[in-house]
C-alpha positions as CSV (number, residue, x, y, z in Angstrom):
1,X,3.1,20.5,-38.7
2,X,3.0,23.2,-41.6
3,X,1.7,20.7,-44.0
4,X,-0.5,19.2,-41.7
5,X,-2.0,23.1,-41.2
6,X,-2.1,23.5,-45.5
7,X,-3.6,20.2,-45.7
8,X,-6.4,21.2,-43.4
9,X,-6.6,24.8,-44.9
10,X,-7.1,23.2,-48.5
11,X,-9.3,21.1,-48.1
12,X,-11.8,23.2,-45.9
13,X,-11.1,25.5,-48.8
14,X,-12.7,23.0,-51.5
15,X,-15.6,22.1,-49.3
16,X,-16.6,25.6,-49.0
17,X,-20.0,26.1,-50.9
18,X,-20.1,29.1,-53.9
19,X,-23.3,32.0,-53.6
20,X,-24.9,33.2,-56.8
21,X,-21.9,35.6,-57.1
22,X,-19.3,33.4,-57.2
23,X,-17.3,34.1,-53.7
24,X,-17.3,31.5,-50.6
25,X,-19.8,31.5,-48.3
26,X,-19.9,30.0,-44.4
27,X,-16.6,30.0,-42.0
28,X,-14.9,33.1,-42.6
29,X,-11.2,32.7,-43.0
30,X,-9.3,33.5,-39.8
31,X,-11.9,31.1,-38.3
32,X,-11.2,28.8,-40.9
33,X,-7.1,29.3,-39.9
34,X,-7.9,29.1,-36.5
35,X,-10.2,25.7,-36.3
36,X,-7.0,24.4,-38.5
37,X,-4.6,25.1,-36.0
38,X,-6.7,23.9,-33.2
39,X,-6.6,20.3,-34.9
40,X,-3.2,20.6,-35.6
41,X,-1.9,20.9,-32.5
42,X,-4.3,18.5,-30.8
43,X,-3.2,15.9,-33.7
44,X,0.6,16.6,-32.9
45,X,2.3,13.7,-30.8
46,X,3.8,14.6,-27.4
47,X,6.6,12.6,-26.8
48,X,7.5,13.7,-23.5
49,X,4.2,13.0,-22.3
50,X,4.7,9.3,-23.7
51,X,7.9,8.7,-22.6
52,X,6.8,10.3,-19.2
53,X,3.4,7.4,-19.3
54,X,5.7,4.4,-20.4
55,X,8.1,5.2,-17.7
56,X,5.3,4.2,-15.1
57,X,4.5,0.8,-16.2
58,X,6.7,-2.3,-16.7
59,X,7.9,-2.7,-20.3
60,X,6.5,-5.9,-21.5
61,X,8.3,-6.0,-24.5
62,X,11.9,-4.6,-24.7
63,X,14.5,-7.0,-23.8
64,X,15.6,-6.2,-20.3
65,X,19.0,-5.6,-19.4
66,X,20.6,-7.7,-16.6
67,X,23.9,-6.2,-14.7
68,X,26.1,-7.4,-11.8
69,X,27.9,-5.3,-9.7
70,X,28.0,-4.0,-5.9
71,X,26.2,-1.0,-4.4
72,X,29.0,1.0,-2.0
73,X,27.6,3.4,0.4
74,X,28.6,6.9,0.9
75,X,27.9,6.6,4.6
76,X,29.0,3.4,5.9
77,X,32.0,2.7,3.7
78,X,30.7,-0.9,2.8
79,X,28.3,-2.5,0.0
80,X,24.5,-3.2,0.3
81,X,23.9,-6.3,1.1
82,X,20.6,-9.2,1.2
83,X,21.1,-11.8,3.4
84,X,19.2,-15.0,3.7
85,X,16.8,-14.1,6.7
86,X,15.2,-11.2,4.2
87,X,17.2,-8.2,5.6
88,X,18.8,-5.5,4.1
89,X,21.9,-3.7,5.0
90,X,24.7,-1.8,4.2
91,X,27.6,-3.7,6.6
92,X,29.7,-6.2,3.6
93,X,32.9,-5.7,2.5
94,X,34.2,-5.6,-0.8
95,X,33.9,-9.2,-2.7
96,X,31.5,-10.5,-0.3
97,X,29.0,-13.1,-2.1
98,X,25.9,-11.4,-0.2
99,X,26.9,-7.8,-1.5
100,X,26.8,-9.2,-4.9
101,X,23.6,-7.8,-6.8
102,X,21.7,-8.2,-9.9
103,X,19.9,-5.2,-11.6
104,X,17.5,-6.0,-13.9
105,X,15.6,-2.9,-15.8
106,X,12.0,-2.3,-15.1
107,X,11.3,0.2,-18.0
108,X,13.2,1.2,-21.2
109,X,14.3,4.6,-18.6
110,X,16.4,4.4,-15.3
111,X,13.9,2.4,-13.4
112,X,15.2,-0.8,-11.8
113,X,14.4,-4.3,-10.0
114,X,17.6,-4.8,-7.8
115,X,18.3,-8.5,-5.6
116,X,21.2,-10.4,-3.6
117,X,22.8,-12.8,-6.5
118,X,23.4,-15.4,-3.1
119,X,19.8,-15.7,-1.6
120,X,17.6,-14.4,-4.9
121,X,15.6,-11.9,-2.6
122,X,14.7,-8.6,-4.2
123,X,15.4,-5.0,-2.3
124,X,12.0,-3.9,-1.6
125,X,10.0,-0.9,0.4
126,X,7.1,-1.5,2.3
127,X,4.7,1.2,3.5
128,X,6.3,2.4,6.6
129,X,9.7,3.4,4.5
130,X,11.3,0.2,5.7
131,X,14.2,-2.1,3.4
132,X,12.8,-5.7,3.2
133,X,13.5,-8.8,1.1
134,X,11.1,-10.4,-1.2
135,X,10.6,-13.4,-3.6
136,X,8.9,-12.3,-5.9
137,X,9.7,-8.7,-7.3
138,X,7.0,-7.8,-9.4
139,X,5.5,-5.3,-7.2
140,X,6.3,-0.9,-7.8
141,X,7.6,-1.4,-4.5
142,X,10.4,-3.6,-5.5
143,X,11.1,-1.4,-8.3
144,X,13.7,2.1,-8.2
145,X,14.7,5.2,-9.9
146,X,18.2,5.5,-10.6
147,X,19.1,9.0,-10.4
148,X,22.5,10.3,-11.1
149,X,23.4,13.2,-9.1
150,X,26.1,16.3,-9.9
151,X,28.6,14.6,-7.6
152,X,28.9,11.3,-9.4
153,X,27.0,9.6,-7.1
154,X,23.8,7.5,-7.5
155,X,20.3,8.0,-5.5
156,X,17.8,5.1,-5.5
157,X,13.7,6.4,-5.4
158,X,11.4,4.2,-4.7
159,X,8.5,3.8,-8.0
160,X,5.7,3.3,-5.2
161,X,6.5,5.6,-2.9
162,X,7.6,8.4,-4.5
163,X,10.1,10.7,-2.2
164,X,11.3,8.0,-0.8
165,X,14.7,6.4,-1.1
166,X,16.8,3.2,-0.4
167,X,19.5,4.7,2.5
168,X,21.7,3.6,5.3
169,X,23.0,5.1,8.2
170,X,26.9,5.2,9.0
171,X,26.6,2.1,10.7
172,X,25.2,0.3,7.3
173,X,21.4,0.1,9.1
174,X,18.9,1.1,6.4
175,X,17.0,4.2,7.4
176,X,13.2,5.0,6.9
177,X,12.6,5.9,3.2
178,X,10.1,8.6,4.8
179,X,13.2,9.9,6.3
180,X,15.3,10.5,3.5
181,X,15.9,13.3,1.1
182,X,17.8,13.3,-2.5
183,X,20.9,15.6,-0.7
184,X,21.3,13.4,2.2
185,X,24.6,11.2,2.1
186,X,23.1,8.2,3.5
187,X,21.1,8.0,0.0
188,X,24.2,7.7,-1.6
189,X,26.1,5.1,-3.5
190,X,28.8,4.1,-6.1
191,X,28.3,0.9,-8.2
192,X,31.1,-0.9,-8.1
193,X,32.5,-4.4,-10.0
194,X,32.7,-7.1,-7.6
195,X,36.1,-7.9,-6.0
196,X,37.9,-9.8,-9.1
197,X,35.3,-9.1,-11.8
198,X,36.5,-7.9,-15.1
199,X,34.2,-5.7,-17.0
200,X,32.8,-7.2,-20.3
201,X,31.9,-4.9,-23.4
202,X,28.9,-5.1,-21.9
203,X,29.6,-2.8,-18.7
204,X,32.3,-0.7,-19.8
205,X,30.0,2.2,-20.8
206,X,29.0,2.3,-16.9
207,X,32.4,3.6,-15.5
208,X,32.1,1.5,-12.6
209,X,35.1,2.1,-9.8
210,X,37.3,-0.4,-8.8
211,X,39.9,1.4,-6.8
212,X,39.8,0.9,-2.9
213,X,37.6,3.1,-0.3
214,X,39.0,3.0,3.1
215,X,37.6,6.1,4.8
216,X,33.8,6.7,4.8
217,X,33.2,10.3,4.4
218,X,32.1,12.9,7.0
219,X,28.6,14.4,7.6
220,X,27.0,17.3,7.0
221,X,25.0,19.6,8.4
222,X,22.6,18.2,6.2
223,X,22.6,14.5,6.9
224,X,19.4,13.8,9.5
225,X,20.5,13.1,13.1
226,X,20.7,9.8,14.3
């Protein structure tokens, strides 16, 4: 950025013309420093605005990256599931082949396209909030942001409908997405390997848990009433 600034100064400088006396006439100097900066900084990248912009839109040309593994809730003490007549809930038990889910990446950040490995039906949200299966994937509203919370957990925002997140209730029903928030427990989950799956090189950076979970765990004050 400093060289970019003498750069500018420089040759401003040279283009300057000469009076009968020798000295520089036109822009004075602090408004010569001043129009340099202002093109300096305008010319400087912003890469948080660009990684912010490329997060929005699918990546067209980064390989993606496909994982297998199972989605435990918080709430209901079982795995998501997609089952063949399009519906999505949070009821299978550890190993089941409908609980069994591949995430593809949507973007080169967190964002994700997540469907049932047994019936091929992406996890979608249509515009009342509500968990549905679909074909084809392609659409923002099959797509989610994987957000690691403080507590270890995982939260799932919708791309389209932003505020809104996959969730289920404590009997594994999926709630509204325009009923959830980030701190509620039914938003919640743990990937997990499935039942007799060892991890490749591939997934050992993700930490995934494969010890038991036999006790759901207990509301809070904060969870939504049924």
């Amino acid at each position: 950025m400093v060289g970019k600034l003498m750069e500018c100064l420089l040759q401003n400088e040279s283009a300057r013309p000469f009076s009968t006396n020798g000295l520089h006439t036109g822009i004075s100097t602090p408004h010569l420093l001043q129009s340099c900066e202002k093109v300096t900084i305008q010319s400087s990248p912003n890469f948080t605005q660009h990684v912010r912009e490329q997060s929005q839109v699918t990546d067209q040309v980064s390989r993606r990256l496909i994982r297998t593994y199972q989605l435990y809730s918080r709430t209901s003490g079982k795995h998501v599931q997609v089952l063949s007549n399009k519906k999505i809930n949070a009821m299978a038990e550890d190993g089941d082949a409908h609980a069994k889910l591949i995430v593809e990446t949507d973007t080169f950040g967190s964002r994700v396209r997540i469907k049932g490995a047994e019936t091929g039906y992406y996890i979608c949200m249509n515009k009342r909030g509500k968990l549905i299966g679909k074909r084809n994937g392609k659409g923002k509203d099959c797509v989610f942001t994987e957000i690691v919370l403080e507590n270890n957990y995982t939260a799932l925002q919708n791309a389209k409908y932003e505020g809104w997140y996959m969730a289920f209730t404590r009997r594994g029903r999926p709630r509204k997405g325009s009923k959830t928030r980030q701190h509620q427990r039914e938003v919640h989950f743990m990937k997990r390997l499935p039942k007799g799956h060892q991890a490749s090189e591939q997934h050992r950076h993700f930490e995934f848990i494969n010890y038991p979970f036999n006790r759901r765990t207990k509301r809070t004050r904060y969870s939504s009433s049924r």
